[in-house]
Biotite code that builds the C-alpha atoms (Angstrom):
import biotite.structure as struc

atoms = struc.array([
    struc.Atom([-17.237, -7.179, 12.261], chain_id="A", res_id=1, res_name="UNK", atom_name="CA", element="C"),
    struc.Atom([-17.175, -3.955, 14.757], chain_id="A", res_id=2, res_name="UNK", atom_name="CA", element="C"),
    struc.Atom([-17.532, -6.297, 17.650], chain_id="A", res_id=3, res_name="UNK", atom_name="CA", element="C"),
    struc.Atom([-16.343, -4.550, 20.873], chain_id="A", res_id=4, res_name="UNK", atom_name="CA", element="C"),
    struc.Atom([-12.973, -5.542, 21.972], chain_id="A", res_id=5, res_name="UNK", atom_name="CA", element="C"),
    struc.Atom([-13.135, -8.310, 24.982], chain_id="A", res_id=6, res_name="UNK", atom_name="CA", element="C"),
    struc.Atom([-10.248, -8.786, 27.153], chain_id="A", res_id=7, res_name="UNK", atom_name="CA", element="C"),
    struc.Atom([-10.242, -12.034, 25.936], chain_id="A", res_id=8, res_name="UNK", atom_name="CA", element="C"),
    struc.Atom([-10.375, -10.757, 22.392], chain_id="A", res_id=9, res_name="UNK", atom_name="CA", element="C"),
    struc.Atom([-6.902, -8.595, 22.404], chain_id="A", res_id=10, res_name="UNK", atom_name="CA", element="C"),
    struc.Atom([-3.696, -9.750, 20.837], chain_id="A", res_id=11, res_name="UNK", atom_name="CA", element="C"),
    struc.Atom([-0.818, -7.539, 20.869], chain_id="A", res_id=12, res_name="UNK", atom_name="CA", element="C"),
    struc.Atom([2.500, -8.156, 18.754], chain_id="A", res_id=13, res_name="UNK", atom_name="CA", element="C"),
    struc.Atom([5.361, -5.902, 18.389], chain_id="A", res_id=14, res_name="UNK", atom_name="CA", element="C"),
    struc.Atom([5.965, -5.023, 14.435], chain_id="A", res_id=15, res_name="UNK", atom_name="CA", element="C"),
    struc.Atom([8.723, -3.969, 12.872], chain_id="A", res_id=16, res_name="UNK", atom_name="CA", element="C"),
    struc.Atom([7.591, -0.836, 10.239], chain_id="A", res_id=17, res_name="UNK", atom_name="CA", element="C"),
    struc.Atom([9.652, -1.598, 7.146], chain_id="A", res_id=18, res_name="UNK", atom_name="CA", element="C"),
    struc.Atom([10.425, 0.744, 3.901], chain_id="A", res_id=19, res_name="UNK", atom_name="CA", element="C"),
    struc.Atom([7.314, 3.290, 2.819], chain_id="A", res_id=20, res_name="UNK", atom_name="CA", element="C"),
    struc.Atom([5.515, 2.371, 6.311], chain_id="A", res_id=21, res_name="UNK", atom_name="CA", element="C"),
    struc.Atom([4.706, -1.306, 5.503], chain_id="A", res_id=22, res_name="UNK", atom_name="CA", element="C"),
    struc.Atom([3.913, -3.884, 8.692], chain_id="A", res_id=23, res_name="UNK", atom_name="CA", element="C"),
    struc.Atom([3.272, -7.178, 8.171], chain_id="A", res_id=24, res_name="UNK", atom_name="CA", element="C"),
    struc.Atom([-0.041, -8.789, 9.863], chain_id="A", res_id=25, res_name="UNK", atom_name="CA", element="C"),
    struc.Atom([0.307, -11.753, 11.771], chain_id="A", res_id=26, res_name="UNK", atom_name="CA", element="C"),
    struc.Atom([-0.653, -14.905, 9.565], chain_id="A", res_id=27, res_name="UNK", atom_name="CA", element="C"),
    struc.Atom([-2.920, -16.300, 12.323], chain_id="A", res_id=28, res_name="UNK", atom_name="CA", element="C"),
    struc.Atom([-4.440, -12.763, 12.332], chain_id="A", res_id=29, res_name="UNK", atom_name="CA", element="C"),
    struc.Atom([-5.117, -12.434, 8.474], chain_id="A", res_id=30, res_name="UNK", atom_name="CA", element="C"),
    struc.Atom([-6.300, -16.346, 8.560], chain_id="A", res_id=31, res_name="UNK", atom_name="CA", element="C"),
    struc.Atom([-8.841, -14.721, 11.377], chain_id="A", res_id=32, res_name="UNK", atom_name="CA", element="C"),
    struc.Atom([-9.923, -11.696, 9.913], chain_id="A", res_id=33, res_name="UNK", atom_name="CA", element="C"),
    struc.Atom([-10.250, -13.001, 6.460], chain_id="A", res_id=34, res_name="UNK", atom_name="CA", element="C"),
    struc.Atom([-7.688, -10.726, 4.928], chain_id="A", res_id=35, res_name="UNK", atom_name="CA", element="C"),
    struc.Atom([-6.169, -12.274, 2.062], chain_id="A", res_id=36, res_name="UNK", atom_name="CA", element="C"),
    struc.Atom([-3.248, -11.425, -0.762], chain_id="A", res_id=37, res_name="UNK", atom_name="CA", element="C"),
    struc.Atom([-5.035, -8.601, -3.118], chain_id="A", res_id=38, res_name="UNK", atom_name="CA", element="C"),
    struc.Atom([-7.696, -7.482, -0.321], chain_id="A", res_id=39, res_name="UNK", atom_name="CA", element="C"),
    struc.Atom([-8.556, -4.448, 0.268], chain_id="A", res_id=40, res_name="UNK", atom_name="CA", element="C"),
    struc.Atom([-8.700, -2.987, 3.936], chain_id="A", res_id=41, res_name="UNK", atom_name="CA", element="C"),
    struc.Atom([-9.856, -0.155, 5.814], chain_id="A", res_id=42, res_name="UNK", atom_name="CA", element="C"),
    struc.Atom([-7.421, 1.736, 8.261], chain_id="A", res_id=43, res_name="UNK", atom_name="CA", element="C"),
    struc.Atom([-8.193, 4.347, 10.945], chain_id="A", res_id=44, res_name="UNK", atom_name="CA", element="C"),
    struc.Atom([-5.680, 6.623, 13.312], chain_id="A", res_id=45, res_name="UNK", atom_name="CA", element="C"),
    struc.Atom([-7.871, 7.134, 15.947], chain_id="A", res_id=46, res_name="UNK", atom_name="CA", element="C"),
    struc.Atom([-5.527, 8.675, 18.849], chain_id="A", res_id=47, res_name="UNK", atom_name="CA", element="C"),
    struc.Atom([-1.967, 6.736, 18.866], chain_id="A", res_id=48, res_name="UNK", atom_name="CA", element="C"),
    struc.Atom([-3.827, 3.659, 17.379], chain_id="A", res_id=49, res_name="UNK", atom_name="CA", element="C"),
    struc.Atom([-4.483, 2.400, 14.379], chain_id="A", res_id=50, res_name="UNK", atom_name="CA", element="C"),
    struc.Atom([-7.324, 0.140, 13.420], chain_id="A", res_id=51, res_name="UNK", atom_name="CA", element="C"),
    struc.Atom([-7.579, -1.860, 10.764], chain_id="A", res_id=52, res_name="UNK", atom_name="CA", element="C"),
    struc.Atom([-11.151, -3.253, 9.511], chain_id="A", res_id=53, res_name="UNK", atom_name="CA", element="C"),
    struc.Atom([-11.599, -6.008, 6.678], chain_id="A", res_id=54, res_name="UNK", atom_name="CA", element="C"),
    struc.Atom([-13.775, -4.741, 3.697], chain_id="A", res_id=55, res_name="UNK", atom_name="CA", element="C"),
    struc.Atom([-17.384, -4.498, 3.926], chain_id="A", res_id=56, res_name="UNK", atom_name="CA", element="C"),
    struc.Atom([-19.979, -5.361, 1.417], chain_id="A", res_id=57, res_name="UNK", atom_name="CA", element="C"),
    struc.Atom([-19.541, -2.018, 0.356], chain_id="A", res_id=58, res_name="UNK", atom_name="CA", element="C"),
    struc.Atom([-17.868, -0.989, -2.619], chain_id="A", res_id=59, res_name="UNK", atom_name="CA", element="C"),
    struc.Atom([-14.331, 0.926, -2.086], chain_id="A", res_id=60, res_name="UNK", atom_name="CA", element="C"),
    struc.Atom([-14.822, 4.503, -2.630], chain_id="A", res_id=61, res_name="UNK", atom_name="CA", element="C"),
    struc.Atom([-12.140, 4.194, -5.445], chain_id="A", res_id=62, res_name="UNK", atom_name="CA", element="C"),
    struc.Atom([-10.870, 1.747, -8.118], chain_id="A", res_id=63, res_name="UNK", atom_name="CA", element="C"),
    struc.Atom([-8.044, -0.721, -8.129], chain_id="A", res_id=64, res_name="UNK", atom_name="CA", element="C"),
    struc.Atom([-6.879, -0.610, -11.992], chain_id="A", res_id=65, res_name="UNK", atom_name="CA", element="C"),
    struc.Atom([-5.117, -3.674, -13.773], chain_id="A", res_id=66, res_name="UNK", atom_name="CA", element="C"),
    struc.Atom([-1.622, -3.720, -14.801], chain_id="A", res_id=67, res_name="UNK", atom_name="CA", element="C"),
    struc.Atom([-3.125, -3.632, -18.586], chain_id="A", res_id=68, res_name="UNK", atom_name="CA", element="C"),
    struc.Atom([-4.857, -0.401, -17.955], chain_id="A", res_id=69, res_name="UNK", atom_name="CA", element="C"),
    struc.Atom([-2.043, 1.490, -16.114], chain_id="A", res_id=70, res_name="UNK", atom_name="CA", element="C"),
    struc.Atom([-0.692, 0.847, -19.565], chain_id="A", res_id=71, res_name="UNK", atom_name="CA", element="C"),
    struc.Atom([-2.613, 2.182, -21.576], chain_id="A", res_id=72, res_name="UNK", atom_name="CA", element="C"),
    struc.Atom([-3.008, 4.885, -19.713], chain_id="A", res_id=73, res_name="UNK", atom_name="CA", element="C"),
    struc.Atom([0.818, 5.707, -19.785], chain_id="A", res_id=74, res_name="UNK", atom_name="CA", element="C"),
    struc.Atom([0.434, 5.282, -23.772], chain_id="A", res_id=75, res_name="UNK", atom_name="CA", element="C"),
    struc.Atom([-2.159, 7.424, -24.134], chain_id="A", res_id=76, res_name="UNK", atom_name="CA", element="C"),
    struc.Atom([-0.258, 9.671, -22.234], chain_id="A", res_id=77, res_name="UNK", atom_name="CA", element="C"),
    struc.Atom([2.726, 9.783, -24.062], chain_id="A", res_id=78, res_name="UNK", atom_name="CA", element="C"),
    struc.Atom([0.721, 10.357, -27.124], chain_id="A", res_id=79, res_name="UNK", atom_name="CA", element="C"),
    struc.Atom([-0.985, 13.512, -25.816], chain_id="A", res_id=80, res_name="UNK", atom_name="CA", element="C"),
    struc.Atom([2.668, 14.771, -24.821], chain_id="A", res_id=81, res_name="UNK", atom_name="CA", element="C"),
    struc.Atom([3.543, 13.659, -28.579], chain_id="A", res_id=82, res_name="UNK", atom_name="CA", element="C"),
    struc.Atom([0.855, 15.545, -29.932], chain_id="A", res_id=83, res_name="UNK", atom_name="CA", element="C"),
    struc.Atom([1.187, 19.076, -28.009], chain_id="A", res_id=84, res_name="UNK", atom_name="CA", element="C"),
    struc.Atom([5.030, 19.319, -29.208], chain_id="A", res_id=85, res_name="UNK", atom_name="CA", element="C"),
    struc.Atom([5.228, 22.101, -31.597], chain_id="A", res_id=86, res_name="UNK", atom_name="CA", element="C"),
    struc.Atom([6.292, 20.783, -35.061], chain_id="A", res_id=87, res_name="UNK", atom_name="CA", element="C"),
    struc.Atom([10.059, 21.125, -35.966], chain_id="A", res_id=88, res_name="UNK", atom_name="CA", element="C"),
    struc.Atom([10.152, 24.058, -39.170], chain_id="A", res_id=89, res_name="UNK", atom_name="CA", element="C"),
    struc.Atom([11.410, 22.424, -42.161], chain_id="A", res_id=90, res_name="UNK", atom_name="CA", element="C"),
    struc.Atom([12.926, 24.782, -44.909], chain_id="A", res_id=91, res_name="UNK", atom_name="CA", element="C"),
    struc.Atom([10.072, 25.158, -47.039], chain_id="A", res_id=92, res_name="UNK", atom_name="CA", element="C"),
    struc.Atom([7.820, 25.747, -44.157], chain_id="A", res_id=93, res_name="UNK", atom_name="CA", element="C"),
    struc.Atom([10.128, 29.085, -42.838], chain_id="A", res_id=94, res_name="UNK", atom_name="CA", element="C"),
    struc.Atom([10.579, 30.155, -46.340], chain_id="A", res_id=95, res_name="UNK", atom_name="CA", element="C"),
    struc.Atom([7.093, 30.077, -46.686], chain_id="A", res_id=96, res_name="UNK", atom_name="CA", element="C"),
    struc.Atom([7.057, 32.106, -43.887], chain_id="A", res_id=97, res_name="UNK", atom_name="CA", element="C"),
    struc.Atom([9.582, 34.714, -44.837], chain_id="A", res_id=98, res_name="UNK", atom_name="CA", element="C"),
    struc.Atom([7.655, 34.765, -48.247], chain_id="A", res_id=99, res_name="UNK", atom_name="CA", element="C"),
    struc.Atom([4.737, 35.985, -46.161], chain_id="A", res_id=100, res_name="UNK", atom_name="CA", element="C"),
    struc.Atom([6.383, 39.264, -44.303], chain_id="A", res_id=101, res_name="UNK", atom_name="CA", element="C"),
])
């Protein structure tokens, strides 16, 4: 994979950057580097450059969660914010209260 780069070896190709700093790779390029839709890749700046390396054997140093879990997630969420909302006073509760001053 980190073979050094051969004259023979370099492909340049003008890309446009599109909304939040998207590019698309060349096809021919993916098909080449084994990139494929869902992969994960690894990208350094290293001077005006960027370089973009397919995934080792290694694991990523993070985790790509499923749709499913996001969700729950968000649920459990919104039940925490439920749950730290201080309760609404009903009438007996502040005349229980006034009862106690």
């Amino acid at each position: 994979m980190n073979q050094p780069a051969t004259q023979d070896s370099v492909q340049e190709e003008w890309l446009k950057v599109l909304g939040k700093g998207m590019i698309t790779i060349p096809k021919r390029w993916r098909d080449a580097l084994g990139f494929s839709d869902g992969n994960v890749v690894k990208a350094r700046k290293v001077g005006n450059q960027v370089v973009l390396e397919a995934k080792s054997d290694e694991p990523a140093p993070y985790r790509l969660y499923s749709d499913e879990e996001i969700n729950d997630f968000l649920r459990q969420d919104r039940l925490l914010a439920v749950s730290k909302r201080k309760p609404h006073k009903t009438r007996k509760a502040s005349r229980y209260a006034q009862n106690l001053r």
